[in-house]
Each structure stands twice: as structure tokens, then as C-alpha cells.
DSSP file (Angstrom, degrees, kcal/mol; ACC not computed):
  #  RESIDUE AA STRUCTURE BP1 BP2  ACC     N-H-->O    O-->H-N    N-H-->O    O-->H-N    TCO  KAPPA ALPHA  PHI   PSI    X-CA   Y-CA   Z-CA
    1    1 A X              0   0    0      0, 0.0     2,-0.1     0, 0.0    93,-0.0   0.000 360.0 360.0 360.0 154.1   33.9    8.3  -25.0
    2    2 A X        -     0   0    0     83,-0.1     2,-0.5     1,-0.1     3,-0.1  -0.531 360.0-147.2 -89.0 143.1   33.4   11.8  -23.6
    3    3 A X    >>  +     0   0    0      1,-0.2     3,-3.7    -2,-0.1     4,-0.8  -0.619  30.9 177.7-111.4  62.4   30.5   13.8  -25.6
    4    4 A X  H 3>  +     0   0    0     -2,-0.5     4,-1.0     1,-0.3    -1,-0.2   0.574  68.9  56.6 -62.0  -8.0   32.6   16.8  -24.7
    5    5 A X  H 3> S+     0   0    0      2,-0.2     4,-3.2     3,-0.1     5,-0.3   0.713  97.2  66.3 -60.1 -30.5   30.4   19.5  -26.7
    6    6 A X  H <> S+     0   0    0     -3,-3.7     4,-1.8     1,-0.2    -2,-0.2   0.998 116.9  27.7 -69.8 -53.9   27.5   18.1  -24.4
    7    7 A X  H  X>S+     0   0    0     -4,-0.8     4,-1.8     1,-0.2     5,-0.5   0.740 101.4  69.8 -71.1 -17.6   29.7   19.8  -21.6
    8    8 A X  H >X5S+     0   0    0     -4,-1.0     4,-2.1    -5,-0.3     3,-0.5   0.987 110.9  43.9 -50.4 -61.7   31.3   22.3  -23.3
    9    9 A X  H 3X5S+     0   0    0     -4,-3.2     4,-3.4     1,-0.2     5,-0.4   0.986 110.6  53.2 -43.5 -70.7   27.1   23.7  -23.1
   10   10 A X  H 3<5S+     0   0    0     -4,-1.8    -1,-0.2     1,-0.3    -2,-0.2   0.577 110.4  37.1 -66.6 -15.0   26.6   23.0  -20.2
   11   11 A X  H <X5S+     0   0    0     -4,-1.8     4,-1.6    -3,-0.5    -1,-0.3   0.513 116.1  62.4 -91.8 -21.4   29.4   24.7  -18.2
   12   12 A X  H  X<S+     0   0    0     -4,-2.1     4,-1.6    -5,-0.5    -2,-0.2   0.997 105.9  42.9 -36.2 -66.9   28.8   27.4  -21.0
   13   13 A X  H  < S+     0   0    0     -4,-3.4    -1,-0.2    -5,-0.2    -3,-0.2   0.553 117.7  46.6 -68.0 -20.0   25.3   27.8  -19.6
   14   14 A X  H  4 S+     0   0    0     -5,-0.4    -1,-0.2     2,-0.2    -2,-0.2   0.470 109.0  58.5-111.1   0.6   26.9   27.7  -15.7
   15   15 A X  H  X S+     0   0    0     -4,-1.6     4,-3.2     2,-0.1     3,-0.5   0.835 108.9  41.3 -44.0 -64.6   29.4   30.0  -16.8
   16   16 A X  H  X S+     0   0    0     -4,-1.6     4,-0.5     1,-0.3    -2,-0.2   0.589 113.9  49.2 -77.6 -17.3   26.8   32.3  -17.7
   17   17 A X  H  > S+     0   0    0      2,-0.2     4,-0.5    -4,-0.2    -1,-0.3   0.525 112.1  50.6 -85.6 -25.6   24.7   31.6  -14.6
   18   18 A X  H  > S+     0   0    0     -3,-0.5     4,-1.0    -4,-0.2     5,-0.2   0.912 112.6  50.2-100.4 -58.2   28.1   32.1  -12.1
   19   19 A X  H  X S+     0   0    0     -4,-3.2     4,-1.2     2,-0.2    -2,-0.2   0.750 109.1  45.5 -86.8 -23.6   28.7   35.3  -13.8
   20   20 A X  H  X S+     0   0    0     -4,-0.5     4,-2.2    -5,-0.2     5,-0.4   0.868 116.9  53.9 -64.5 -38.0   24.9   37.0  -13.6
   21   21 A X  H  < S+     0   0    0     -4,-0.5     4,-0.3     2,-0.2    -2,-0.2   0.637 101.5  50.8 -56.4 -28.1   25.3   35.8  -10.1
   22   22 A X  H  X>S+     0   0    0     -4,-1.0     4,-3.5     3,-0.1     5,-0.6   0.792 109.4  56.8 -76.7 -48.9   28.4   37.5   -9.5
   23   23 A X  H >X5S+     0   0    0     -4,-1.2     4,-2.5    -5,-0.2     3,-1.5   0.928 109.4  41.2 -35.6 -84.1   26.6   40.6  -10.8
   24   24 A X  H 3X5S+     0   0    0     -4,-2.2     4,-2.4     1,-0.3     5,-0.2   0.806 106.5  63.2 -43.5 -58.4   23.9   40.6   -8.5
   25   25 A X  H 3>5S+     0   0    0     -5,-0.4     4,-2.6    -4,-0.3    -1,-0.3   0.975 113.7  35.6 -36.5 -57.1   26.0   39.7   -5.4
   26   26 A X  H <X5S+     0   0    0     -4,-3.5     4,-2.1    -3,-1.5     5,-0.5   0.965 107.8  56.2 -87.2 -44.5   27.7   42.6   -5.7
   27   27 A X  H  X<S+     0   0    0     -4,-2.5     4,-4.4    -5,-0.6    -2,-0.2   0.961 116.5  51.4 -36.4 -58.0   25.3   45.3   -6.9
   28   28 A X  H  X S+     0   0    0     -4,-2.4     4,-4.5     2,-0.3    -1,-0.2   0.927 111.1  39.5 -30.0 -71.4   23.7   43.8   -3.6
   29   29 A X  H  X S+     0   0    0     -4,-2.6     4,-1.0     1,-0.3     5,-0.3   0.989 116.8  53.3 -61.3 -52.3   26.7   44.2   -1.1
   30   30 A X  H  X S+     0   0    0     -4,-2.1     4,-2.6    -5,-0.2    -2,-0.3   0.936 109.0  47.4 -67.1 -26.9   27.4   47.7   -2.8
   31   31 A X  H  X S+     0   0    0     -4,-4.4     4,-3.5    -5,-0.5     5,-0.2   0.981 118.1  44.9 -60.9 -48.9   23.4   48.9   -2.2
   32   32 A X  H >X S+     0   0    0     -4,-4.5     4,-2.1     2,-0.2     3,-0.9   0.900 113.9  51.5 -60.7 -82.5   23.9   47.5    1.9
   33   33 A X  H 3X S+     0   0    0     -4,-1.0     4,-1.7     1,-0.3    -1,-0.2   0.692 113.8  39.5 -36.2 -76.8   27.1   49.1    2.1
   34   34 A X  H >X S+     0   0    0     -4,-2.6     4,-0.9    -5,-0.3     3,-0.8   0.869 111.6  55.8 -48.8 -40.4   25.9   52.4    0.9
   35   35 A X  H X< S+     0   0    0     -4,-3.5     3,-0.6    -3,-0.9    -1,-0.2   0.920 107.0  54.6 -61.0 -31.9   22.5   52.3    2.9
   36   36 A X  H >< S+     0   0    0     -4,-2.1     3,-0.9     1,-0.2    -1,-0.2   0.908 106.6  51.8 -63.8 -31.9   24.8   51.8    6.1
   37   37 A X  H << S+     0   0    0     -4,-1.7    -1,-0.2    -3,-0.8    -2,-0.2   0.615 106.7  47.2 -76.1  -2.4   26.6   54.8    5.3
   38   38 A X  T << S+     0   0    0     -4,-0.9    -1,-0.2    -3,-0.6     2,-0.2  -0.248 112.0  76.9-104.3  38.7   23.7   57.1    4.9
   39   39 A X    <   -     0   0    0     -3,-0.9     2,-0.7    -5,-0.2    -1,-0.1  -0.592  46.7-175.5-156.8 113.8   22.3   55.5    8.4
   40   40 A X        +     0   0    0     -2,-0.2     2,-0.5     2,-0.1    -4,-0.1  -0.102  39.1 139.1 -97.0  58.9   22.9   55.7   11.7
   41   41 A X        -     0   0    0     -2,-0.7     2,-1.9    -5,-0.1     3,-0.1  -0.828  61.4-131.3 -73.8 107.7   20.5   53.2   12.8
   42   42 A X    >   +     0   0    0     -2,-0.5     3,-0.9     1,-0.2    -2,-0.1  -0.379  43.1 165.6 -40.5  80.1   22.1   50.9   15.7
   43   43 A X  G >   +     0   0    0     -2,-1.9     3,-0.9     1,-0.2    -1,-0.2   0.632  67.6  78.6 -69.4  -0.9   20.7   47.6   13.0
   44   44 A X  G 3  S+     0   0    0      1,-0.2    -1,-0.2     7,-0.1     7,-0.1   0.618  99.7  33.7 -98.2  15.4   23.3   45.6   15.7
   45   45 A X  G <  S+     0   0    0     -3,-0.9     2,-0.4     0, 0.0    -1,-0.2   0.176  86.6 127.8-147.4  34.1   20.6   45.6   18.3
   46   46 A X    X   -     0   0    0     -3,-0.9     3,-0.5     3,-0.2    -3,-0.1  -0.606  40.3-163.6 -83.4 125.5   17.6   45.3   16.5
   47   47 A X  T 3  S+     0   0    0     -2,-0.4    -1,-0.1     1,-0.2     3,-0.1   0.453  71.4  64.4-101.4  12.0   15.6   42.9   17.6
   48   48 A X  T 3  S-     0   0    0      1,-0.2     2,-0.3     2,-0.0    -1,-0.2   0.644 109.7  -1.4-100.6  -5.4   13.0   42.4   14.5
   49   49 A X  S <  S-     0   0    0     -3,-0.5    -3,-0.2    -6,-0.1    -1,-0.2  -0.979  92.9 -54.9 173.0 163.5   15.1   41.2   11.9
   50   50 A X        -     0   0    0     -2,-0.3    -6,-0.0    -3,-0.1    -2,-0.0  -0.247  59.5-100.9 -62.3 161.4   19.0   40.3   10.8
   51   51 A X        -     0   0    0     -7,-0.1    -7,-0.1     1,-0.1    -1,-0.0   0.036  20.8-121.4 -49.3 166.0   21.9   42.9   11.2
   52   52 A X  S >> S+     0   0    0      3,-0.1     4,-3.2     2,-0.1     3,-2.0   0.832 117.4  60.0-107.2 -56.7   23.1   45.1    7.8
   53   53 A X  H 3> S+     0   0    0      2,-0.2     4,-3.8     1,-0.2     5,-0.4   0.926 106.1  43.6 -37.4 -79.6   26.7   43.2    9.0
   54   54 A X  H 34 S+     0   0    0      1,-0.2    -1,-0.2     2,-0.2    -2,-0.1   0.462 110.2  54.2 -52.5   0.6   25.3   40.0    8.6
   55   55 A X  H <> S+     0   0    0     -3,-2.0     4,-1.6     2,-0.1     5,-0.3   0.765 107.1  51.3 -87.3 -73.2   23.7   40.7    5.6
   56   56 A X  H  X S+     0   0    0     -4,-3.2     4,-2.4     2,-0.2     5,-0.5   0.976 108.0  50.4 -50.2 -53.6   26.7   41.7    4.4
   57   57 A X  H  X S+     0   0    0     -4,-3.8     4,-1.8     1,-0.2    -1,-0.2   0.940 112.6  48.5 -55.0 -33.0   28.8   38.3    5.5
   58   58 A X  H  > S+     0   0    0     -5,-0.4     4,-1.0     2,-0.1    -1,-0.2   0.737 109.8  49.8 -80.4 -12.6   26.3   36.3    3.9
   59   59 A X  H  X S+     0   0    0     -4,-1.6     4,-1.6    -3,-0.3     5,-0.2   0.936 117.4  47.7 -73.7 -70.7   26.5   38.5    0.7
   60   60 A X  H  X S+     0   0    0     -4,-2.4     4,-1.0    -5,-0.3    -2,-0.1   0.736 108.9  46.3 -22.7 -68.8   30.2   38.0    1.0
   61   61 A X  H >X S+     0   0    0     -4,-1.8     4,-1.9    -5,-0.5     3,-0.7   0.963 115.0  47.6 -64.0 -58.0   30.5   34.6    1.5
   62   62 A X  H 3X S+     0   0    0     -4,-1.0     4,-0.7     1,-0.3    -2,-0.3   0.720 108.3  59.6 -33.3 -45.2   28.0   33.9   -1.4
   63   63 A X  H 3X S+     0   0    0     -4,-1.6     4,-0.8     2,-0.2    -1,-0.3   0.702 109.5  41.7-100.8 -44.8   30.1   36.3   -3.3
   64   64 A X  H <X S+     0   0    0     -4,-1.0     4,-2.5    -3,-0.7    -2,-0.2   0.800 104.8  59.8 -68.9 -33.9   33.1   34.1   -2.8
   65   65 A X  H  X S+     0   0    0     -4,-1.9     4,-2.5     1,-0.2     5,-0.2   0.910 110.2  45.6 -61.7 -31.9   31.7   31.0   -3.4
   66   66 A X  H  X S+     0   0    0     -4,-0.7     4,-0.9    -5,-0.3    -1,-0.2   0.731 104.8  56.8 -81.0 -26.7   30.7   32.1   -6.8
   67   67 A X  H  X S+     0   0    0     -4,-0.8     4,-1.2     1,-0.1    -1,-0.3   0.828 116.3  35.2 -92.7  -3.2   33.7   33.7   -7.8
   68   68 A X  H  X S+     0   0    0     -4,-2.5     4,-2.4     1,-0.2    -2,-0.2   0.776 113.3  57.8 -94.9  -9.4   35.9   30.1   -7.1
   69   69 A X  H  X S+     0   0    0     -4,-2.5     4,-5.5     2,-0.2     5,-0.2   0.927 113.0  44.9 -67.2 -37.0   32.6   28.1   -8.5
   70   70 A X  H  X S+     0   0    0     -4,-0.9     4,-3.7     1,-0.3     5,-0.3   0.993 112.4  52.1 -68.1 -52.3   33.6   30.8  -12.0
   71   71 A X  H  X S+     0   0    0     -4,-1.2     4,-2.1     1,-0.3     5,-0.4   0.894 104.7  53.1 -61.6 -62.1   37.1   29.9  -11.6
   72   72 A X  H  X S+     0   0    0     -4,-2.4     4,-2.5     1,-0.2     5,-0.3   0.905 115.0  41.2 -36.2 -55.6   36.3   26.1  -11.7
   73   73 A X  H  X S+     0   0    0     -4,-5.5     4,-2.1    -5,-0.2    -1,-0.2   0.978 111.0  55.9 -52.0 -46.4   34.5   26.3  -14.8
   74   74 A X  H  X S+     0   0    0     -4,-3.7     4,-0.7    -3,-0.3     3,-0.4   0.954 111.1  42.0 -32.1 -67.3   36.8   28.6  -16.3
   75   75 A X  H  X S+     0   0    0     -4,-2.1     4,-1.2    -5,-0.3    -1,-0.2   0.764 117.3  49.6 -85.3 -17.5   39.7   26.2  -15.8
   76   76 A X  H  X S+     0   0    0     -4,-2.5     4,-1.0    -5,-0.4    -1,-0.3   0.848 107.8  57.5 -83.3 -18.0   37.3   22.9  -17.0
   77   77 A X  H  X S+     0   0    0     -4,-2.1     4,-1.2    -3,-0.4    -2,-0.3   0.763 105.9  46.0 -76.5 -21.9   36.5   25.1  -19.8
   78   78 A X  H  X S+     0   0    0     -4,-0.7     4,-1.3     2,-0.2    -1,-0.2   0.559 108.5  55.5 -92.1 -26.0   40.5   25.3  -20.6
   79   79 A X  H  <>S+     0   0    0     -4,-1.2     5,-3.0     2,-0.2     6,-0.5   0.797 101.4  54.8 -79.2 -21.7   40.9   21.6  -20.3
   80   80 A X  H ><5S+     0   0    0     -4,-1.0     3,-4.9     4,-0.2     4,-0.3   0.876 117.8  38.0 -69.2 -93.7   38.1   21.0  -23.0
   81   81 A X  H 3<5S+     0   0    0     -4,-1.2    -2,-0.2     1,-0.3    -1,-0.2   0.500 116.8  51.5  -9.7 -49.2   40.6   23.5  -25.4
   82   82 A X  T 3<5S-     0   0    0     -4,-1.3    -1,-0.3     1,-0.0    -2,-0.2   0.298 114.7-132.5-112.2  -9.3   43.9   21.6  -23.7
   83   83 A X  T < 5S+     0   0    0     -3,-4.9    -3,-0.2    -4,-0.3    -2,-0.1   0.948  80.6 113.0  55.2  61.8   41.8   18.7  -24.9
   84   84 A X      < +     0   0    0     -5,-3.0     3,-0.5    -4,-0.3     2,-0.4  -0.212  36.1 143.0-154.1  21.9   42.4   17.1  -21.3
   85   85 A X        +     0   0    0     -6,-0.5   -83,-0.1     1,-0.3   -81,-0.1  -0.874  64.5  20.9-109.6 129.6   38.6   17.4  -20.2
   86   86 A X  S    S+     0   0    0     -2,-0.4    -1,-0.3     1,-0.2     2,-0.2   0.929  95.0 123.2  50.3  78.5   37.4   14.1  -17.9
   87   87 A X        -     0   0    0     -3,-0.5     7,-0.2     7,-0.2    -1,-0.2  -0.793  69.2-116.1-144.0 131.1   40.7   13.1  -17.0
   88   88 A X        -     0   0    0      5,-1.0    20,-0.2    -2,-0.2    19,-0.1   0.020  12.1-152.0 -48.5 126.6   41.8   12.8  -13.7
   89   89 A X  S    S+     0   0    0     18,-3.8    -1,-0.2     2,-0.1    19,-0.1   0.567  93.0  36.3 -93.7  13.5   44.4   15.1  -13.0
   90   90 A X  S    S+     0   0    0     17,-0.5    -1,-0.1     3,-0.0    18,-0.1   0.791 132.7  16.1 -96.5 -61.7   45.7   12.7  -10.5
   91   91 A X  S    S-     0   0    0     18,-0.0    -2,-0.1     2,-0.0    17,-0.1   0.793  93.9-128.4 -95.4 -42.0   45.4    9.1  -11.4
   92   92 A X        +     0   0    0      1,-0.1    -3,-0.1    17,-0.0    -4,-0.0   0.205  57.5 145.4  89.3 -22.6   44.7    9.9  -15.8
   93   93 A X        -     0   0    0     -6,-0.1    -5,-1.0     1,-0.1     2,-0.6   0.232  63.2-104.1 -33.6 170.6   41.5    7.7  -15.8
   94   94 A X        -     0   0    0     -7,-0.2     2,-0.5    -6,-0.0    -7,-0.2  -0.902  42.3-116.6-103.5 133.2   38.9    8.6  -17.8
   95   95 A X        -     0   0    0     -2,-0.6     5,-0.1     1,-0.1    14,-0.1  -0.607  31.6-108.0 -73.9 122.7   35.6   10.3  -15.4
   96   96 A X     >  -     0   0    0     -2,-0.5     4,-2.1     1,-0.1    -1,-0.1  -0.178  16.0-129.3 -25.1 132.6   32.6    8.6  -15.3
   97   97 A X  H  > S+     0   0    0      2,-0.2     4,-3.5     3,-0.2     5,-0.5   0.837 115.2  61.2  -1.9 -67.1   29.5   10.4  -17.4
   98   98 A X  H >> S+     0   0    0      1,-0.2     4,-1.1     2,-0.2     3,-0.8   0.950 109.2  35.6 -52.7 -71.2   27.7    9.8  -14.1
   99   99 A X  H 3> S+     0   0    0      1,-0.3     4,-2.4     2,-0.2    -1,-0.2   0.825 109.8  61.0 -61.1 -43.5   30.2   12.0  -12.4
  100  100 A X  H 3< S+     0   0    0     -4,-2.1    -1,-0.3     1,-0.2    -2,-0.2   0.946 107.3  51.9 -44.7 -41.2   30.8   14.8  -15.4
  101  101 A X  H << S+     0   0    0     -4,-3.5     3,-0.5    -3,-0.8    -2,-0.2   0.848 116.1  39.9 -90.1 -26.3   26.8   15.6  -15.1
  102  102 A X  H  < S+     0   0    0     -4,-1.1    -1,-0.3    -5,-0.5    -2,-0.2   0.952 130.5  21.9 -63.8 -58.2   27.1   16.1  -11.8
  103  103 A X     <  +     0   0    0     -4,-2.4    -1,-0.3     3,-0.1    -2,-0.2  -0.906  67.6 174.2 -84.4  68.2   30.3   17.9  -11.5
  104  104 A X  S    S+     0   0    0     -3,-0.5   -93,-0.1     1,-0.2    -3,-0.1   0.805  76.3  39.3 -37.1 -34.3   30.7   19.3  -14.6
  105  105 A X  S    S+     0   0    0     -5,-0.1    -1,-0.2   -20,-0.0    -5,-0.1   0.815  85.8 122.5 -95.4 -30.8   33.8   21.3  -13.9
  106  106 A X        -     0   0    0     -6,-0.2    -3,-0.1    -7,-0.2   -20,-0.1  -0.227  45.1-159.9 -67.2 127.3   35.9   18.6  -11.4
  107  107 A X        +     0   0    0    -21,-0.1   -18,-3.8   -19,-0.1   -17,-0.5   0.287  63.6  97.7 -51.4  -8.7   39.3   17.5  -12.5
  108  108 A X        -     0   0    0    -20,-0.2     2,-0.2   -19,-0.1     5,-0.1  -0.883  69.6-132.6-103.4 134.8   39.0   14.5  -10.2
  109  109 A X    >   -     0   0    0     -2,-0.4     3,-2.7   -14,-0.1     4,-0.3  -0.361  47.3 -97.2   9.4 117.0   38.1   10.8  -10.7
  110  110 A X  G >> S+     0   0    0      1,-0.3     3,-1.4     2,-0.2     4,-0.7   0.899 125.1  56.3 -21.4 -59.8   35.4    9.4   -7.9
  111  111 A X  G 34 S+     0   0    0      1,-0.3     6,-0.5     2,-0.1    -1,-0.3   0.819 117.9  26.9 -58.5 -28.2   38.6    8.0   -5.9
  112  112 A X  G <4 S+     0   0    0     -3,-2.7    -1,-0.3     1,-0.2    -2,-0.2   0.108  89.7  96.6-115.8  35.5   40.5   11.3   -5.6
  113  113 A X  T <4 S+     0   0    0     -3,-1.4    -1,-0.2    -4,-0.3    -2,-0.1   0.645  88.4  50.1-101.8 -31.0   37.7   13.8   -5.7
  114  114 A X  S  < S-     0   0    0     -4,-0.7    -1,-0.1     1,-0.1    -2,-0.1   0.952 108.8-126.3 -82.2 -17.2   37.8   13.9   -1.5
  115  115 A X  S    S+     0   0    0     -4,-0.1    -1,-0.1    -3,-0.0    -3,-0.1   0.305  78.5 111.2 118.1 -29.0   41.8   14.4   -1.5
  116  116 A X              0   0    0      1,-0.2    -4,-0.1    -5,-0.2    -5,-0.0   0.838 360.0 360.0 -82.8 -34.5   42.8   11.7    0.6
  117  117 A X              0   0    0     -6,-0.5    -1,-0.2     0, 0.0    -5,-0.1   0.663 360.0 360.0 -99.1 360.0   44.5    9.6   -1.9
């Protein structure tokens, strides 16, 4: 049997981690934004040190990863409510322990977790 409070915390607590993270990611991208519009420093042919562009893509990317990582919790946090939390939303098994602590938030079962079946 699922100790579903034990996860209920613990995606609480990466809830809360996704969404300081979110902060910071953007405060970030908006401070590089602005500094590129008060400077007209070629940075794209600086040879000492990354680009303000690439700064920004990695900001970006980061920034994305984090908001679908929020969305994953979110929506394991709704299955805990929907009282549907570590069950495969393909097959219906019950998820391994092993696999909840790992993935806390995945709707999938070891077997379907890649997609394929």
C-alpha cells in the first residue's frame, strides 16, 4: 500500500523548490535582458567569456524545464486529491515505492514510463 502523505510532502517540498526556482530564473532572464538594452557592447564577439544571448537560452531553457517539472507535480498532486496517485495511467497497476521516490510525480508504471508500449 501507497504511504501517500509520505508523497503528498515530498512533492509539497518539490513544489516549493520548482516554484523558488521559477522565481529566480526569471528575475535572472529579466536582469540580462535589461542589461543588454542599456549596452551596446558587441558580447557576440567576445572572446573572454559566454554571449548575453546564450545566457539568455540557457536561462530560457532552464526556465522551461521548470515550469513543465511544476506542471508534473501539480497534476501528481491532483491525482493524490482524485485519489488515483501510483497508478499507471496506462496499464492501472500499482507503481513500485522504488519508482514513486524516485519519480515522485510520474503517472507511469516502469513498463510504460519510456512510451513505447
Amino acid at each position: 500500500m501507497i504511504d501517500v502523505e509520505r508523497f503528498r510532502v515530498l512533492l509539497e517540498e518539490e513544489r516549493g523548490r520548482k516554484v523558488a526556482l521559477l522565481k529566480a530564473l526569471r528575475s535572472d532572464i529579466t536582469s540580462v535582458s535589461l542589461a543588454r538594452q542599456d549596452s551596446n557592447v558587441d558580447d557576440e564577439h567576445d572572446p573572454e567569456g559566454t554571449t548575453i544571448a546564450f545566457e539568455l537560452s540557457q536561462a530560457s531553457a532552464l526556465l522551461e524545464q521548470s515550469r513543465v517539472g511544476l506542471e508534473q507535480i501539480e497534476a501528481a498532486l491532483q491525482r493524490i486529491s482524485d485519489g488515483t496517485y501510483g497508478i499507471c495511467a496506462v496499464c492501472g497497476v500499482v507503481i513500485p515505492d522504488g519508482r514513486l521516490e524516485a519519480r515522485p510525480w510520474t503517472p507511469y508504471c516502469v513498463s510504460h514510463a519510456s512510451g513505447k508500449q
